[in-house]
C-alpha positions in Angstrom: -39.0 22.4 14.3 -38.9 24.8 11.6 -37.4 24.7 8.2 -34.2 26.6 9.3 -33.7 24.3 12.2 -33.8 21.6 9.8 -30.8 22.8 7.1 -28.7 23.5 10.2 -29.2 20.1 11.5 -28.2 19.2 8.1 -25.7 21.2 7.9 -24.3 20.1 10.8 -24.8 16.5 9.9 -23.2 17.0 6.5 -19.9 18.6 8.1 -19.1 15.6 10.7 -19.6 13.2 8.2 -16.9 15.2 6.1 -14.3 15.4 9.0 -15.1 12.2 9.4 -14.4 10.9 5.9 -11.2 13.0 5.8 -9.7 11.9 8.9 -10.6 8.0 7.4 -8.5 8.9 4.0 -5.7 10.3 6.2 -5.3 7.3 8.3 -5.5 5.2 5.1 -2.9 7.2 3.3 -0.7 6.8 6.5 -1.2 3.4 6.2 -0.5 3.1 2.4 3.2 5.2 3.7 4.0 2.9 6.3 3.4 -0.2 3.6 5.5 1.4 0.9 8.3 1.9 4.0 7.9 -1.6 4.9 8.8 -2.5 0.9 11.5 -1.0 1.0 13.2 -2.4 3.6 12.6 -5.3 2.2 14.0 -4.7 -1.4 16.5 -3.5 0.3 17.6 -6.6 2.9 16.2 -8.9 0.2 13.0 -10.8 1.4 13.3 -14.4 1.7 11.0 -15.3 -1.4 12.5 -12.9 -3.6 16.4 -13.8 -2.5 15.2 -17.4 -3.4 13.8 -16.4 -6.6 17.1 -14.8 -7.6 19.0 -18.1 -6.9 16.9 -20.1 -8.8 17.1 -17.7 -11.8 20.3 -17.4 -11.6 20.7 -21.0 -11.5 18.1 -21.9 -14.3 20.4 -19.2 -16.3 23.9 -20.6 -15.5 22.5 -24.4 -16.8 21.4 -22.7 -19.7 24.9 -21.1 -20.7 26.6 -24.1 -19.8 24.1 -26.2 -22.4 24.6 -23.6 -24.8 28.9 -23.9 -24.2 28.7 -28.0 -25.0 
């Protein structure tokens, strides 16, 4: 094998590890779209914990003006 042989296997080697890492980092920033999607549904519906957060907050706060009304 001579020394040209070797910087083309190089080469070679070097270029499917980049398409490699570039199709990785375009699945990845698919996935980081589909999450952000899925978070906004959810803010918009209202999750569960967060609806239930609100109510409590909103309670805490109405006790509080009704303490501060006395």
């Amino acid at each position: 094998m001579g020394i040209a042989d070797q910087f083309k296997d190089k080469a070679q080697e070097l270029a499917d590890q980049a398409k490699q890492k570039a199709g990785q980092g375009k699945d990845q920033a698919q996935d980081r779209a589909s999450d952000a999607r899925n978070r906004g549904r959810d803010q918009e519906h209202g999750s569960d914990a967060s609806t239930g957060l609100r109510d409590r907050a909103q309670d805490a706060k109405d006790q509080a003006r009704e303490r501060f009304d006395r």
